[in-house]
C-alpha positions as a LaTeX table, in Angstrom:
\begin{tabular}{lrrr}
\hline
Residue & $x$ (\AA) & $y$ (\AA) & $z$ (\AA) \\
\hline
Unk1 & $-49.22$ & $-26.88$ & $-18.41$ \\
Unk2 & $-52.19$ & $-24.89$ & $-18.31$ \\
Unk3 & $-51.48$ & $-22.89$ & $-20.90$ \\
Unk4 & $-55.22$ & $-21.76$ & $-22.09$ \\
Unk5 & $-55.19$ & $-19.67$ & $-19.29$ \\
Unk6 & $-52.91$ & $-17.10$ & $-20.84$ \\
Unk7 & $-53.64$ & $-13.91$ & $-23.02$ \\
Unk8 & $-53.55$ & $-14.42$ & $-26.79$ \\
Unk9 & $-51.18$ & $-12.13$ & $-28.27$ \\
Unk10 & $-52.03$ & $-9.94$ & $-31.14$ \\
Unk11 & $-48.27$ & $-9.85$ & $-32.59$ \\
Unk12 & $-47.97$ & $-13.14$ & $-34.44$ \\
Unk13 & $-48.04$ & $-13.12$ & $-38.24$ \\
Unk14 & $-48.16$ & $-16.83$ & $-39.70$ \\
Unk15 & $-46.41$ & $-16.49$ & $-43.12$ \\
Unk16 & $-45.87$ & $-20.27$ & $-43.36$ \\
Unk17 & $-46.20$ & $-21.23$ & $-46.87$ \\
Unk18 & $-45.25$ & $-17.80$ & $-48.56$ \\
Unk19 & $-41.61$ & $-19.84$ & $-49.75$ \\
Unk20 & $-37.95$ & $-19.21$ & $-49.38$ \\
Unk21 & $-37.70$ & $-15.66$ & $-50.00$ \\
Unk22 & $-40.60$ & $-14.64$ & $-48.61$ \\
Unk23 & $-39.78$ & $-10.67$ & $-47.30$ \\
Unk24 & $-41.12$ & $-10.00$ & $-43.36$ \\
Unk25 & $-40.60$ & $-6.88$ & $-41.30$ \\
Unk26 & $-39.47$ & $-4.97$ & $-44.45$ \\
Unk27 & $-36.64$ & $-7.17$ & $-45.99$ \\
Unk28 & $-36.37$ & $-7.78$ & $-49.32$ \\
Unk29 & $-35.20$ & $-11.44$ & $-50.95$ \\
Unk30 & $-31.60$ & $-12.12$ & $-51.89$ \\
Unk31 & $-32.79$ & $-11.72$ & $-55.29$ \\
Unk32 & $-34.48$ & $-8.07$ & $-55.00$ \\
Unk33 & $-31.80$ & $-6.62$ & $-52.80$ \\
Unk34 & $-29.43$ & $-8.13$ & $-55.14$ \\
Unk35 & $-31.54$ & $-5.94$ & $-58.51$ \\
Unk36 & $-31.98$ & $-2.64$ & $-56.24$ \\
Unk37 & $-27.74$ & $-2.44$ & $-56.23$ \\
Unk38 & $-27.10$ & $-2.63$ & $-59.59$ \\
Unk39 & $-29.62$ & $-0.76$ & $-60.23$ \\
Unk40 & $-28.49$ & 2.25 & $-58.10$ \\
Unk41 & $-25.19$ & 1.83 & $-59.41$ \\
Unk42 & $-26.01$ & 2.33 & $-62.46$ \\
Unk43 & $-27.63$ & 5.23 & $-61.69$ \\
Unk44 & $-25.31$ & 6.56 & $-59.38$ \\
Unk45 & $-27.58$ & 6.46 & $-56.35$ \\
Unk46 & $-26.74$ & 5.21 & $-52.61$ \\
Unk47 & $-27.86$ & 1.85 & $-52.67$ \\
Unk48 & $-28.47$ & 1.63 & $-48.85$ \\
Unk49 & $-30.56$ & 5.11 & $-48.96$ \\
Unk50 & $-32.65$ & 3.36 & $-51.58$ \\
Unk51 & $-32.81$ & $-0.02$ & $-49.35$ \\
Unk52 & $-33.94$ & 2.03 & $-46.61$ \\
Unk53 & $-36.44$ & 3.92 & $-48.47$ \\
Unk54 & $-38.18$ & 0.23 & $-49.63$ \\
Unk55 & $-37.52$ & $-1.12$ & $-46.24$ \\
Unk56 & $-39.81$ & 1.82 & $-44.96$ \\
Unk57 & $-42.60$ & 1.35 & $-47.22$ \\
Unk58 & $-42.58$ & $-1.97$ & $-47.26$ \\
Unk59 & $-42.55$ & $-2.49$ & $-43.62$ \\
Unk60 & $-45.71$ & $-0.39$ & $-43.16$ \\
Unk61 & $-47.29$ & $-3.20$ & $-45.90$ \\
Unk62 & $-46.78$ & $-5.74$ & $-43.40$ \\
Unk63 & $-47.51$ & $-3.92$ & $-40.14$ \\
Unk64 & $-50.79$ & $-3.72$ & $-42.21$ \\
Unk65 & $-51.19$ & $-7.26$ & $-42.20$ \\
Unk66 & $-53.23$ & $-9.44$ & $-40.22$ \\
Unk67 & $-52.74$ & $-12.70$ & $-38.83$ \\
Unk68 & $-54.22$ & $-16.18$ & $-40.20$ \\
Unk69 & $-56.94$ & $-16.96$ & $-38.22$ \\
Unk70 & $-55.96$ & $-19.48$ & $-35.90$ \\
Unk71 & $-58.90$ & $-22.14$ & $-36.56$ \\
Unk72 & $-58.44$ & $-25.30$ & $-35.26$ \\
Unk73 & $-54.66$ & $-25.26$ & $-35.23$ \\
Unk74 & $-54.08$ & $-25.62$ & $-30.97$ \\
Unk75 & $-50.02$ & $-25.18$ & $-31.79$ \\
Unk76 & $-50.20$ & $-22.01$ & $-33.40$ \\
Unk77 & $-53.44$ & $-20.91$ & $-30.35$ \\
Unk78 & $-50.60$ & $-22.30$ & $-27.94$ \\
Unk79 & $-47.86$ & $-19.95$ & $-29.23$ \\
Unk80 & $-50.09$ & $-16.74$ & $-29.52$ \\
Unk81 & $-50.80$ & $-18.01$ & $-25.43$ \\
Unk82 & $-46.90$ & $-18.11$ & $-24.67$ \\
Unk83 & $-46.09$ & $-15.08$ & $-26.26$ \\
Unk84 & $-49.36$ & $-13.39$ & $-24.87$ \\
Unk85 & $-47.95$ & $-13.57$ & $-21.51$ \\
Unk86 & $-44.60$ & $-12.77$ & $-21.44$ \\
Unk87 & $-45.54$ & $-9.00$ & $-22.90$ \\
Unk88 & $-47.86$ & $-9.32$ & $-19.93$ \\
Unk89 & $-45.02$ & $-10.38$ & $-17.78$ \\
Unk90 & $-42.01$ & $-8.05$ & $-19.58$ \\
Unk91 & $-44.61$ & $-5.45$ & $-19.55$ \\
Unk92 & $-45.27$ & $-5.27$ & $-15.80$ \\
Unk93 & $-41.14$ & $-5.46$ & $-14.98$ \\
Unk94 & $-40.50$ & $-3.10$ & $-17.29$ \\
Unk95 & $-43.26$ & $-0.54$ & $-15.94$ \\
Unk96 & $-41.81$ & $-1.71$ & $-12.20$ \\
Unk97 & $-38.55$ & 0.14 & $-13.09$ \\
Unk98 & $-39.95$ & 3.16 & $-15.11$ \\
Unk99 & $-40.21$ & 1.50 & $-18.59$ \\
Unk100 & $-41.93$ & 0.70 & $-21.47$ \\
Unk101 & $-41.53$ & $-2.47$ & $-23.03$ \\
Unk102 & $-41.88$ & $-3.06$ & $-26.41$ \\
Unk103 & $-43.38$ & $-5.68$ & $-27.38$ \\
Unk104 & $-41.78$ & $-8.11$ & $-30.36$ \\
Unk105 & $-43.84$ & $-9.69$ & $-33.49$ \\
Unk106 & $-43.15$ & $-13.49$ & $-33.44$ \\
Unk107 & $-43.35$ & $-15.10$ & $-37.25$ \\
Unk108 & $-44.12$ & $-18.27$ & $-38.20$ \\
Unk109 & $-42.42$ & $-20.20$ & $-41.08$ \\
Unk110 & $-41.65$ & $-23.13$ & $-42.81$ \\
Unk111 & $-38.13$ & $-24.13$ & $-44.78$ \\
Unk112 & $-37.04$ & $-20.86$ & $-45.16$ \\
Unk113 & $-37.59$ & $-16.41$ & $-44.21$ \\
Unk114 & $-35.64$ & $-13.43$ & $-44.98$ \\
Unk115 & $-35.41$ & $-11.20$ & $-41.90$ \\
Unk116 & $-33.27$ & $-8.18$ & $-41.57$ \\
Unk117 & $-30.48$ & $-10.55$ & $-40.59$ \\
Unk118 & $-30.18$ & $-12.16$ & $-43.99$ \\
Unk119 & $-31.82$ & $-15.49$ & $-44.98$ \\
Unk120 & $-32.45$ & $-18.44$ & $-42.63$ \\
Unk121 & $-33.17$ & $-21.87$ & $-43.38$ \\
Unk122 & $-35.74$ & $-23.93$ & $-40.79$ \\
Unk123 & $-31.89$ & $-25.73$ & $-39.73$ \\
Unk124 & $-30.89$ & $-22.87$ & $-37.90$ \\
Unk125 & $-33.87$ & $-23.30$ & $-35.34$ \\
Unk126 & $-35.83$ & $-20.22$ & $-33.86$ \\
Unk127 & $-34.09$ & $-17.57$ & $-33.81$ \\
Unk128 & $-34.53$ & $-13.77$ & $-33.09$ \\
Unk129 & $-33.39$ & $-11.04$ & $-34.80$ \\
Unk130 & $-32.47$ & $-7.17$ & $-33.61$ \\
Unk131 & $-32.20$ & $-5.85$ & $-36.47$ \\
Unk132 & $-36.21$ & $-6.22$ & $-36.97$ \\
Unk133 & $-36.85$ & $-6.80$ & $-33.89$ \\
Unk134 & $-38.76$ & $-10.05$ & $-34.37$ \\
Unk135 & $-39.41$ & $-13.69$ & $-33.13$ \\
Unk136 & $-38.77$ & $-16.18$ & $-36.14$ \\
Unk137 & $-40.24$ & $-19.84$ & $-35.54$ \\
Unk138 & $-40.92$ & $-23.25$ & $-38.06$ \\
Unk139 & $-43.37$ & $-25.15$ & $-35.69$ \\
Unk140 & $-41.46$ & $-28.02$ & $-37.25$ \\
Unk141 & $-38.41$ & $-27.13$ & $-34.47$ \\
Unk142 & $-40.96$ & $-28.57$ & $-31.97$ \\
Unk143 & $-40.85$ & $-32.18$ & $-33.06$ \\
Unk144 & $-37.51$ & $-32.08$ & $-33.79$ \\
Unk145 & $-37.19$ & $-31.18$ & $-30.42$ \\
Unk146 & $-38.92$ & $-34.09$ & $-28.97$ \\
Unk147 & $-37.95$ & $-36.94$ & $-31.48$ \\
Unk148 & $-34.08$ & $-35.48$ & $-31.88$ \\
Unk149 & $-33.66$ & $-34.11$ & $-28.20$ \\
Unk150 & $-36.01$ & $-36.27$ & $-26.67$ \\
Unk151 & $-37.19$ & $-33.20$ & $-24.67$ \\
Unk152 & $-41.10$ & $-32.94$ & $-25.02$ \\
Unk153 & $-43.58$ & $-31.49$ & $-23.60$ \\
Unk154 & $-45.23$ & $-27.57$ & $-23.39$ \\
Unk155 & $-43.25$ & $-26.44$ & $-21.08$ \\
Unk156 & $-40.18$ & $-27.20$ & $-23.19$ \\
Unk157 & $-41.58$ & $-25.49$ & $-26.18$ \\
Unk158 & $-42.69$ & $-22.31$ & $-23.98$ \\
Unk159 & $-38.79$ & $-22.42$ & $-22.85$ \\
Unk160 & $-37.72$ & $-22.05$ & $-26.34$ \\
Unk161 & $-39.98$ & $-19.22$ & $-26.87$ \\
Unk162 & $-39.41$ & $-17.15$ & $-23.69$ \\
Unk163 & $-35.69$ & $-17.83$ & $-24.46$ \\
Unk164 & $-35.95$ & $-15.97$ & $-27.51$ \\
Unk165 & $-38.02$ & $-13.17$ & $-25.73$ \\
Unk166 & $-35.29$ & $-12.57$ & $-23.89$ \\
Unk167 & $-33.20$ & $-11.62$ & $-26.40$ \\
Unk168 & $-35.64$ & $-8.86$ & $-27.37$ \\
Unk169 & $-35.28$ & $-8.04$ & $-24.10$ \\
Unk170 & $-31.50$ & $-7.87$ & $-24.47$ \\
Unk171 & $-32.08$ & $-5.75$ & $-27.52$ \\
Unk172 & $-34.43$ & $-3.36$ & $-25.57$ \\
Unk173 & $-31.62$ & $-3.18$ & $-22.59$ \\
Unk174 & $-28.97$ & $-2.22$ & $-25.29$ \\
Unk175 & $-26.82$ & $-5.65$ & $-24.24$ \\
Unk176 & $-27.01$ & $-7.09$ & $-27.52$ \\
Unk177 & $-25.51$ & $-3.62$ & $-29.10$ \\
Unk178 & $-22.65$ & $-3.80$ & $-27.08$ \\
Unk179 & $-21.94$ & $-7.54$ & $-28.11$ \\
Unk180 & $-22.32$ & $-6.51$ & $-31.87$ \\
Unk181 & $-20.02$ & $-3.55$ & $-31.11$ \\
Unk182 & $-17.36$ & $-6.42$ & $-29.63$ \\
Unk183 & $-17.40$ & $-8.21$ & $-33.00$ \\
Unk184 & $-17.23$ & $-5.21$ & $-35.26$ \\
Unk185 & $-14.35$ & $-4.80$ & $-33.36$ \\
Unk186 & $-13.00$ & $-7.79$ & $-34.32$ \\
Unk187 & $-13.10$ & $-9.50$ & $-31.07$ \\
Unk188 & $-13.57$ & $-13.06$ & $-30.71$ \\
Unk189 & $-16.52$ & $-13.37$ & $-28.41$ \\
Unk190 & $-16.77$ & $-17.02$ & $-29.33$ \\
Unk191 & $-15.70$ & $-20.07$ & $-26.75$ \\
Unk192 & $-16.80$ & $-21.02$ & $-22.83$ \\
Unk193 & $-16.19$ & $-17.44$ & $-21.54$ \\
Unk194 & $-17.12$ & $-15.54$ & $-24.10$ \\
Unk195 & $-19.55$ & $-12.87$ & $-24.88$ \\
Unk196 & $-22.01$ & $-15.25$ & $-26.89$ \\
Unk197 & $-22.13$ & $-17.54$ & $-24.49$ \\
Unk198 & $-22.48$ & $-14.84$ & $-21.39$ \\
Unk199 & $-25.58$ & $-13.47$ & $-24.17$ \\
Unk200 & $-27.11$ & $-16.66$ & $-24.25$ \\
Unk201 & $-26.57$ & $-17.78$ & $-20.80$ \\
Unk202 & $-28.36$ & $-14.31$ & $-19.98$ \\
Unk203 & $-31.38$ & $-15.29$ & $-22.21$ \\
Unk204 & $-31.99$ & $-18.98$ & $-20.13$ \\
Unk205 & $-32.11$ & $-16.45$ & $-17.02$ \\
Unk206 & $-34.47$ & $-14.08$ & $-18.40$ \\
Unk207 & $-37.15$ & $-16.96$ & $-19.62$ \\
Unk208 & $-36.93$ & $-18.39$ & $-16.23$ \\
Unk209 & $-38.24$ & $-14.81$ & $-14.58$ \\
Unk210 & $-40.34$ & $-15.09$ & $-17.19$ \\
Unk211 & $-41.56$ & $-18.49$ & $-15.79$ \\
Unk212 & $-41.50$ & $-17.31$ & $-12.25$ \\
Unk213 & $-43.98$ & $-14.60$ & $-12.44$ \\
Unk214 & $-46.14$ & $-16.59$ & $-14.90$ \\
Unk215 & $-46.44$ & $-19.00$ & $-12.81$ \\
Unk216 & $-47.22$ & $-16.48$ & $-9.81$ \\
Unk217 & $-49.95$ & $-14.59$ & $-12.24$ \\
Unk218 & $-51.40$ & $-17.88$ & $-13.89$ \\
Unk219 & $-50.68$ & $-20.89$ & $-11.91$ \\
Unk220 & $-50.57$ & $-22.76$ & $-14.76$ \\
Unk221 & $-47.88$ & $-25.22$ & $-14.32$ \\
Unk222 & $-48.36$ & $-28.48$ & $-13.47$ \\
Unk223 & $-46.25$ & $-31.30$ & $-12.22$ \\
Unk224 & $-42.64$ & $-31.99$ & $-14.16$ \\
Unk225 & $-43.43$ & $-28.86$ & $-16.33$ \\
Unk226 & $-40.01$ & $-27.48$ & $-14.68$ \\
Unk227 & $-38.74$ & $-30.68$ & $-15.67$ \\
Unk228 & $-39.84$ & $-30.51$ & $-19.28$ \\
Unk229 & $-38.16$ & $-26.82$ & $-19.61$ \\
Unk230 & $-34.69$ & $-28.33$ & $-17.25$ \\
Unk231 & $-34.75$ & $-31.15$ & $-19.84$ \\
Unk232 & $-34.65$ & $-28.99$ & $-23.00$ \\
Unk233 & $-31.66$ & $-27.13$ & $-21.90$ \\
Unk234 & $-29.92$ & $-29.57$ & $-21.25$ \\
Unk235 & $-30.41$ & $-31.38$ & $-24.49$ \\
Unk236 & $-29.10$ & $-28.18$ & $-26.63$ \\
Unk237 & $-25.93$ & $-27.09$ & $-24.09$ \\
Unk238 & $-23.12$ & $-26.83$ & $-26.35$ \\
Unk239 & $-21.33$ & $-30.05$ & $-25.07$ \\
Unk240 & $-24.07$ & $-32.01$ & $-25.37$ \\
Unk241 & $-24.59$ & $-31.10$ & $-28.92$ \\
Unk242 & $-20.63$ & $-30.95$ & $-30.30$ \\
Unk243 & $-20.53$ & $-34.82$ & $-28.18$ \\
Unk244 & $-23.21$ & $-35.97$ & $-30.20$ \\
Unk245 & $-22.52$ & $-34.50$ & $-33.58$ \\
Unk246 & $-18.18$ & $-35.01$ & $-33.26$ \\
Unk247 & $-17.96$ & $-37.40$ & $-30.73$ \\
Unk248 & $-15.75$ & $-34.75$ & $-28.62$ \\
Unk249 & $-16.29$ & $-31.51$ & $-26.51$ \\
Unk250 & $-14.48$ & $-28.17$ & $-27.79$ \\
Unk251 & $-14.94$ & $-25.45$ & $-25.36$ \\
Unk252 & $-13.44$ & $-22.70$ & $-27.83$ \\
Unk253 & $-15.97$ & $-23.05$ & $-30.45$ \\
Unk254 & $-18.69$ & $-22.83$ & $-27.22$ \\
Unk255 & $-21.72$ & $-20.01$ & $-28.40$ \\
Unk256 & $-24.72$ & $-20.88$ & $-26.04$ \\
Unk257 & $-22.96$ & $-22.48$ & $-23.02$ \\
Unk258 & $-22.88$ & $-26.08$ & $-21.16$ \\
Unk259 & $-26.08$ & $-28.12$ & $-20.42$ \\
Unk260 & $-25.38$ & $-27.59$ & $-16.81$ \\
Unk261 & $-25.09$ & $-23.64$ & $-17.41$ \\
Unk262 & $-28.11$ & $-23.52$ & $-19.47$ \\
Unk263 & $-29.80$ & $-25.20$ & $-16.61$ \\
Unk264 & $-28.39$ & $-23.10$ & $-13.67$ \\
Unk265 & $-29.32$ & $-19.65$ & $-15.38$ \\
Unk266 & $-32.53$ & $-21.06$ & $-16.04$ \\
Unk267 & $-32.71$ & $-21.67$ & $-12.76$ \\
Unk268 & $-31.15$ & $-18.85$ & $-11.09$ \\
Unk269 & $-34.18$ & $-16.49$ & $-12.94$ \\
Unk270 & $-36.59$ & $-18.74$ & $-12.11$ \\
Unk271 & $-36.21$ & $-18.99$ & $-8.91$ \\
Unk272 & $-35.61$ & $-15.43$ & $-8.00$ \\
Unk273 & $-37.99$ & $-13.88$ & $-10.37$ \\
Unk274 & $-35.47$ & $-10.85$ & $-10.75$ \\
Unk275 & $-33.74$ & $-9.58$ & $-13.99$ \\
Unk276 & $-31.01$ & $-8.34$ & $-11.95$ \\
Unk277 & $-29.91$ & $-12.08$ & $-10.58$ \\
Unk278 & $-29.27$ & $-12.64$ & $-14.62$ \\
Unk279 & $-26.09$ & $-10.56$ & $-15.47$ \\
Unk280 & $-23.88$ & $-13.13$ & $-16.09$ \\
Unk281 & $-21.59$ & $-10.63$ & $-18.17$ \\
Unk282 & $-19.98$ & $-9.93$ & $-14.72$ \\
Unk283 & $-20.52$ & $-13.48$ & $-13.74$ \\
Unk284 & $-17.30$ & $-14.50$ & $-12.27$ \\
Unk285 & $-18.31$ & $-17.98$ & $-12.92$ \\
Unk286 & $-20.61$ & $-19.12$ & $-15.80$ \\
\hline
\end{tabular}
C-alpha cells in the first residue's frame, strides 16, 4: 500500500503515556467525576449542570492542544495518512449531496483513556465514541492483530481505521441515535439480526467506499492489499471469534456480524463506491 501518498491529517492527538485516567475531549477520570457529585450534593447543586460546565472548559484545553510531533515514528505518520484521506474522501461525498462533513479527532493511547463513553481499557480494541465524537486507538491493537488474527499487513490496519470512521459517519447521519434510542427503550438489539450487528455491518460498507474512492483518488493499493483488509474481517466476524474463544457459535449474543458478512459489506461498498448500497438496516438479508 502506498500509503505516503495520502494527506496527513491535522486531527490526531497522541496522548499515549498520560496513564489510566487520563481525561480527552473534555471527560473527567472516574475519580474526579466521582468528587464533583458529592460535592454538588452537598451543596445542593445539579451535578450534571456542573459536569457540563467542566466538560466545556475543559474541552476547549484540549482543542488547544497540539499533537506530538511525529518524528521518526512511520506508525503514528501512517495513521495521520489513513485518517488524512478519508476526511478527504467523506468530505467530497458529503459535499456531493449538499453536506458538510465533520471531521473526527482520532487519539492515540496505551492501557487505558477516559472518553465521554466511560473508561476503556486497550482490551476493548479501537473503538469510537459519539458521545465525543472521537477515534480512540492503542497502536498495540495492530500487532495483536497480526500475531493473534494472523491478519497483517497496511491495508488491514487502514480497514480498522476507516471502519471506525464510519461510525462517525453513522453519528453524523443520525443512525447511531436511533440505535441508542432502541436500547433506551429497552430493546434487545443484540444477536444475528439485530440492530448492532446491522450498525456494524453498515460500518464494513462504509470503509470499503472509503477504499473505493481512495483508491480512485490515490492509486495507492497494491497487489493483495484487498486481501489484507478481506482477511481482517474475517478474522474478527463474530463466529470466528466466539469458535475460538468457546469452542461453539451463538448467534444470539452476535454484535458485529459473521466473517462472511463482514466480508460481503466490505465488499458491497467497495465495489460500488456508494453510501447508499450500505443500508443494511433494511437489508432483507445480512
Amino acid at each position: 500500500m502506498r500509503w505516503q501518498r495520502a494527506r496527513r491529517s491535522d486531527n490526531l492527538v497522541d496522548a499515549r503515556g498520560s496513564g489510566r485516567g487520563m481525561r480527552v475531549g473534555g471527560g473527567l477520570s472516574l475519580g474526579g467525576i466521582a468528587a464533583v457529585v458529592v460535592i454538588s450534593l452537598l451543596l445542593g447543586e445539579n451535578p450534571l449542570e456542573i459536569l457540563g460546565q467542566l466538560a466545556d472548559q475543559q474541552g476547549a484545553t484540549v482543542s488547544s492542544q497540539t499533537t506530538r510531533p511525529v518524528g521518526d515514528d512511520p506508525q503514528v505518520d501512517f495513521v495521520r495518512a489513513i485518517l488524512g484521506d478519508t476526511e478527504d474522501t467523506w468530505g467530497q461525498l458529503f459535499a456531493t449531496n449538499g453536506g458538510q462533513y465533520q471531521q473526527p479527532r482520532l487519539v492515540l493511547f496505551d492501557g487505558g483513556v477516559q472518553s465521554a463513553c466511560g473508561f476503556a481499557s486497550s482490551a476493548v480494541g479501537p473503538f469510537y465514541c459519539p458521545g465525543d465524537r472521537q477515534v480512540y486507538l492503542d497502536l498495540g491493537f495492530f500487532r495483536e492483530l497480526e500475531q493473534r488474527f494472523a491478519a497483517a499487513g497496511d491495508f488491514a490496519q487502514a480497514y480498522v481505521i476507516a471502519h471506525e470512521v464510519g461510525h462517525h459517519v453513522q453519528t453524523l447521519l443520525g443512525v447511531s441515535a436511533k440505535v441508542n434510542a432502541a436500547r433506551q427503550r429497552g430493546e434487545n438489539i443484540e444477536g444475528a439480526n439485530g440492530l448492532l450487528v446491522r450498525q456494524e455491518l453498515q460500518a464494513d460498507c462504509l470503509a470499503g467506499v472509503w477504499a473505493h474512492h481512495a483508491q480512485r483518488r490515490l492509486d495507492w493499493m497494491e497487489p493483495g492489499d484487498l486481501e489484507e483488509a478481506l482477511n481482517a474481517a474475517t478474522a474478527i466476524g463474530d463466529d470466528r471469534l466466539q469458535q475460538q474463544a468457546r469452542g461453539r457459535v451463538v448467534p444470539d449474543s452476535f454484535t458485529h456480524g459473521t466473517s462472511e458478512q463482514r466480508v460481503r459489506w466490505f465488499r458491497t461498498g467497495f465495489d460500488s463506491g456508494s453510501p447508499g448500497r450500505c443500508d443494511t438496516f433494511k437489508a432483507a438479508r445480512l
